[in-house]
SEGUDO-206326 format. One record per residue (C-alpha): residue number from 1; residue in three letters; x, y, z negated. Coordinates in Angstrom, 2 decimals, always signed. Example, Ala and Ser with C-alpha at 12.3 -4.5 7.8 and 13.67 -1.06 7.14 Angstrom:
<sites>
+-----+---------+---------+---------+---------+
: num : residuo :    east :   north :      up :
+-----+---------+---------+---------+---------+
:   1 :     Ala :  +12.30 :   -4.50 :   -7.80 :
:   2 :     Ser :  +13.67 :   -1.06 :   -7.14 :
+-----+---------+---------+---------+---------+
</sites>
This chain:
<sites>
+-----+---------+---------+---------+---------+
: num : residuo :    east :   north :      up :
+-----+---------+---------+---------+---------+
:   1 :     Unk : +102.21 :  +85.63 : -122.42 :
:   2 :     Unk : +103.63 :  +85.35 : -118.89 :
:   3 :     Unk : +107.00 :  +87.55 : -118.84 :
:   4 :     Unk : +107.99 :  +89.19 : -115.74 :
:   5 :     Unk : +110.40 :  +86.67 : -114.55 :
:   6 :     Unk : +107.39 :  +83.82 : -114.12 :
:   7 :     Unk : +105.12 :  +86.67 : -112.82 :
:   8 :     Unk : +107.66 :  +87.70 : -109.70 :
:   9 :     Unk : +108.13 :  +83.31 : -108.94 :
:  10 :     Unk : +104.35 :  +82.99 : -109.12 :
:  11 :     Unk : +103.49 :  +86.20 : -107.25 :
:  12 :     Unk : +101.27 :  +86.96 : -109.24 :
:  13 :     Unk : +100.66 :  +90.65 : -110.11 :
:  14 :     Unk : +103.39 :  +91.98 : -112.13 :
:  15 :     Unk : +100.90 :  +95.03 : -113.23 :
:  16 :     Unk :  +97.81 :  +93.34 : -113.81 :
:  17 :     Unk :  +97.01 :  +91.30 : -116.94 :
:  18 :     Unk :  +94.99 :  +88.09 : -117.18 :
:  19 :     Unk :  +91.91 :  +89.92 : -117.58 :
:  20 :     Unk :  +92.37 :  +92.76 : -115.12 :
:  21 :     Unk :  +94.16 :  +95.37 : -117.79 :
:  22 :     Unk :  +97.21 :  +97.60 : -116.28 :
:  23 :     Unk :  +99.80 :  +96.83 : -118.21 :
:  24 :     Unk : +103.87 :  +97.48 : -118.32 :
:  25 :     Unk : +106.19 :  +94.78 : -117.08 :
:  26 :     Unk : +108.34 :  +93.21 : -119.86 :
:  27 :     Unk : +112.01 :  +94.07 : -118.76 :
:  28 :     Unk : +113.44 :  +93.12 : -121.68 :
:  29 :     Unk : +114.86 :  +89.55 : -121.23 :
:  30 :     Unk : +116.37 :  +90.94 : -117.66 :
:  31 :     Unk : +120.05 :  +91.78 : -117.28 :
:  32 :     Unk : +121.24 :  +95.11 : -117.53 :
:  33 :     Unk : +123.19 :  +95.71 : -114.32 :
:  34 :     Unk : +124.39 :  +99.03 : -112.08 :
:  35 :     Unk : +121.57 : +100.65 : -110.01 :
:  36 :     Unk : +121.47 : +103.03 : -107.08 :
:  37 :     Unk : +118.33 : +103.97 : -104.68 :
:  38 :     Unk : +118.51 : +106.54 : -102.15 :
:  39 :     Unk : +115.06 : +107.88 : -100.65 :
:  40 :     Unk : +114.51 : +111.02 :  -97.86 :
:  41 :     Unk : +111.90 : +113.11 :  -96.72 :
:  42 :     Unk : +111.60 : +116.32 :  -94.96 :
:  43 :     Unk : +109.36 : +119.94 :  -94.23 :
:  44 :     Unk : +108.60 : +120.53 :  -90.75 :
:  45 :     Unk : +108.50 : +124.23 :  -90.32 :
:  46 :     Unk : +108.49 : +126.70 :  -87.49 :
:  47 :     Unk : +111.36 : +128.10 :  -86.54 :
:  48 :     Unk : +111.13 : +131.36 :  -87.93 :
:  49 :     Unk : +110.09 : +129.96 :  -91.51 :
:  50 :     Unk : +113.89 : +128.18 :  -91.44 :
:  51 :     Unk : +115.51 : +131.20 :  -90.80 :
:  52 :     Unk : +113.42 : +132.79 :  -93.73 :
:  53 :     Unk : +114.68 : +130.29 :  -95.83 :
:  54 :     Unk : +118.01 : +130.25 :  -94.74 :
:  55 :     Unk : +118.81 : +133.91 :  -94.62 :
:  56 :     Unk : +117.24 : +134.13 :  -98.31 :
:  57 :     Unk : +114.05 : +135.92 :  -97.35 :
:  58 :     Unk : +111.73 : +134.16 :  -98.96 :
:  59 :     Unk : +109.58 : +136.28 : -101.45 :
:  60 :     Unk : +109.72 : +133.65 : -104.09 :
:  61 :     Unk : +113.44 : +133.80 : -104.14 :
:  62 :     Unk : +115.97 : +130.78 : -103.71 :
:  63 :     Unk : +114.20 : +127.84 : -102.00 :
:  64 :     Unk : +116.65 : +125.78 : -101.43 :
:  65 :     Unk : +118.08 : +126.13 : -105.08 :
:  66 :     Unk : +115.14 : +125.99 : -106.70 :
:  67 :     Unk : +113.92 : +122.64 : -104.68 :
:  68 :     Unk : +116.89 : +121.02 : -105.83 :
:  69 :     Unk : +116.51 : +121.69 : -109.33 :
:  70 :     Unk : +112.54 : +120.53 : -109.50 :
:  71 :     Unk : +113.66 : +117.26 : -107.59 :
:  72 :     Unk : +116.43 : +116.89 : -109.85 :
:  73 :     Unk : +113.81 : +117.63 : -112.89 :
:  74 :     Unk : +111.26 : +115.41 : -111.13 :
:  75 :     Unk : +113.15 : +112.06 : -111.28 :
:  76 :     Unk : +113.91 : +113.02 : -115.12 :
:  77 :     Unk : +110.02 : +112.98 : -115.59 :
:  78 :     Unk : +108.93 : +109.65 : -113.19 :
:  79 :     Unk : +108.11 : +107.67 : -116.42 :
:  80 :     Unk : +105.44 : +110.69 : -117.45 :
:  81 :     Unk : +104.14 : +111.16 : -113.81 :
:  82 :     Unk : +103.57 : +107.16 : -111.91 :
:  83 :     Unk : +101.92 : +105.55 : -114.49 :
:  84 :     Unk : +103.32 : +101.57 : -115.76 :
:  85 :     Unk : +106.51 : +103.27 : -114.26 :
:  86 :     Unk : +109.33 : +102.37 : -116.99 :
:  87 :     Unk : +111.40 : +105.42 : -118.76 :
:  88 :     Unk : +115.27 : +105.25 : -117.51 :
:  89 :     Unk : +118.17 : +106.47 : -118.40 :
:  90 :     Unk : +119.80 : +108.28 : -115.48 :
:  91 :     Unk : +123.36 : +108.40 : -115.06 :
:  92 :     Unk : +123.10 : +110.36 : -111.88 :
:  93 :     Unk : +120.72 : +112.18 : -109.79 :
:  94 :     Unk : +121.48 : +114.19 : -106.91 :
:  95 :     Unk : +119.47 : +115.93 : -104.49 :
:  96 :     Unk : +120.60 : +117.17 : -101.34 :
:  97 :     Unk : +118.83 : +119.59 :  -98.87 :
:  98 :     Unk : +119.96 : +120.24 :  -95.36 :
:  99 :     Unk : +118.42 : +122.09 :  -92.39 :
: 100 :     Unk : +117.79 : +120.81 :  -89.06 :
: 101 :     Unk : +116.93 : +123.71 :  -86.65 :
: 102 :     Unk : +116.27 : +121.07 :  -83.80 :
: 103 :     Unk : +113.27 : +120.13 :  -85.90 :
: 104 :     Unk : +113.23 : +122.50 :  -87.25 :
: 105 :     Unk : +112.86 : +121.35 :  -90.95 :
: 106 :     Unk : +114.54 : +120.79 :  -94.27 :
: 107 :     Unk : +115.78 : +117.01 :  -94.86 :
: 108 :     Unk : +115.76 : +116.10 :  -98.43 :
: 109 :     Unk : +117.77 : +113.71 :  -99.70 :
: 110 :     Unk : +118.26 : +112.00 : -103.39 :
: 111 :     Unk : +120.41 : +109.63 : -104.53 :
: 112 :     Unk : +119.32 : +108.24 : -108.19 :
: 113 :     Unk : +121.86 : +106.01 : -110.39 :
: 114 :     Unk : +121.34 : +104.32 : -113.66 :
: 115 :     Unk : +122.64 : +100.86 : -115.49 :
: 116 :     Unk : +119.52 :  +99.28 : -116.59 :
: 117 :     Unk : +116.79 :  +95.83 : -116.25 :
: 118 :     Unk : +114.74 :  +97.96 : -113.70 :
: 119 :     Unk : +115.46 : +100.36 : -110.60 :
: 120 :     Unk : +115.45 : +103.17 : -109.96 :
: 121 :     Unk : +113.64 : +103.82 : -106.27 :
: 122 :     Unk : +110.24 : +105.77 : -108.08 :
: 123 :     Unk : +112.60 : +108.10 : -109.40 :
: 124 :     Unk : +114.66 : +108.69 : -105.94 :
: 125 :     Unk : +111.42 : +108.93 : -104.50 :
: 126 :     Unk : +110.01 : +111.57 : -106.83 :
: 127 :     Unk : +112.98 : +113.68 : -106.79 :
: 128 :     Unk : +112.49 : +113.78 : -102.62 :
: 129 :     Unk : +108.71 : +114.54 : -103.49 :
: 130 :     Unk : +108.99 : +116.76 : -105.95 :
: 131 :     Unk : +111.94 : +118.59 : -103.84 :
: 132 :     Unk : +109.73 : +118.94 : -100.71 :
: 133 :     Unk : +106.50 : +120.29 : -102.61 :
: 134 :     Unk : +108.67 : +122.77 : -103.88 :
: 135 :     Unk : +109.80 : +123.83 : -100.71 :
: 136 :     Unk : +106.07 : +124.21 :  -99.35 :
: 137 :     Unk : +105.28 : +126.01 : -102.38 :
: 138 :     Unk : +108.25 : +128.93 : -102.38 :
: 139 :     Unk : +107.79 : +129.11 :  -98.49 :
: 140 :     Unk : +103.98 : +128.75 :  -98.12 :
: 141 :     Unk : +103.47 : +132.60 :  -97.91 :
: 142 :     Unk : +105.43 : +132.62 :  -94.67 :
: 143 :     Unk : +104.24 : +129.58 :  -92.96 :
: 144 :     Unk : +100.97 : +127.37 :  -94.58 :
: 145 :     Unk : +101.20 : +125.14 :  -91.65 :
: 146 :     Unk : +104.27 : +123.37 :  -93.11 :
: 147 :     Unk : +103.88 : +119.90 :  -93.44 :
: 148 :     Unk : +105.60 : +117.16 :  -95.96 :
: 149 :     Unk : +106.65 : +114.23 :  -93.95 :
: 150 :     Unk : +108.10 : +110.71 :  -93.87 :
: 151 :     Unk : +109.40 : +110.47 :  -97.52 :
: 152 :     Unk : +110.34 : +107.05 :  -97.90 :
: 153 :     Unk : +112.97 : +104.65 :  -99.84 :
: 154 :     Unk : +116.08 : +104.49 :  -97.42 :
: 155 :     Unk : +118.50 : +102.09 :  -99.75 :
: 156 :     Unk : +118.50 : +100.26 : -102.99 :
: 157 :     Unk : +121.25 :  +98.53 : -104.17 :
: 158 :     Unk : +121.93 :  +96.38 : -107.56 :
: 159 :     Unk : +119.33 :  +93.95 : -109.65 :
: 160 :     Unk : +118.10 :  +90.50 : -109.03 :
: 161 :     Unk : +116.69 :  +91.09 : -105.69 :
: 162 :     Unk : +119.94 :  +92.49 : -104.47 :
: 163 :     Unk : +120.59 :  +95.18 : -102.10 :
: 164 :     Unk : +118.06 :  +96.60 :  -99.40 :
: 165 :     Unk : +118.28 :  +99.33 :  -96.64 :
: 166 :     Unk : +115.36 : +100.83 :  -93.90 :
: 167 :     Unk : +116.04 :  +99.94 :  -90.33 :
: 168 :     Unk : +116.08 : +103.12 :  -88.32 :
: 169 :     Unk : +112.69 : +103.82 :  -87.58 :
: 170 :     Unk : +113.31 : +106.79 :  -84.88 :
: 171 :     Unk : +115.64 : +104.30 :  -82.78 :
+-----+---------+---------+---------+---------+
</sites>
């Protein structure tokens, strides 16, 4: 068997097996060592759907609160949801949600956190997925032309491959 560590030096597909089967990568002979990704994304809105939001009319109640909590739920679930994906242990998870009436939108932000032999960037990235759904979904009877947009890994930091941050893509 070809363990992860010969897989990554090869380049060979970490997820496929010799004969084309999906299969988990072996972790286990990795170190255990202090993880941290940080992923964004953001609902464009009209303006008028913000201020909904913001003033606490939406008829679903809370949308800001409750988008929080389902991101923050979301990242607890990545294992049962992106399939191969490995089951961590979080130490942290947070999930921020700011407006921009510029935009006007909702940025969502996560920040996941965990010591383990994997990272933890599917789980930042589903909490910011899971957190901007939610939003569509509590706000949708106000404004269906919402859209989900540019959720993508901003940082990761710890593990073998060291740290890693997105260049500025708007500048």
């Amino acid at each position: 068997m070809v363990s992860s560590a010969d897989d990554e030096r090869s380049g060979a597909l970490t997820h496929i097996g010799a004969k084309g089967e999906a299969r988990m990568v072996d972790v286990s002979e990795k170190t255990a060592t202090s993880r941290i990704a940080v992923a964004e994304g953001r609902v464009r809105m009209g303006r008028a759907t913000l201020q909904a939001i913001l003033g606490g009319d939406a008829k679903k109640g809370d949308v800001i609160g409750a988008a929080r909590i389902a991101g923050i739920m979301a990242a607890k679930k990545t294992a049962e949801l992106i399939p191969l994906c490995h089951p961590l242990q979080l130490s942290k998870i947070a999930v921020d949600i700011t407006p921009d009436e510029a935009m006007p939108c909702l940025t969502v932000r996560a920040e996941a956190r965990c010591v383990g032999t994997t990272g933890v960037e599917m789980e930042a990235l589903t909490a910011v997925a899971v957190a901007c759904l939610t939003i569509y979904d509590m706000a949708k009877a106000i404004d269906r032309g919402m859209s989900v947009e540019g959720v993508r890994l901003v940082e990761k930091r710890g593990g073998k491959s060291g740290d890693w941050r997105a260049e500025d893509r708007d500048t």
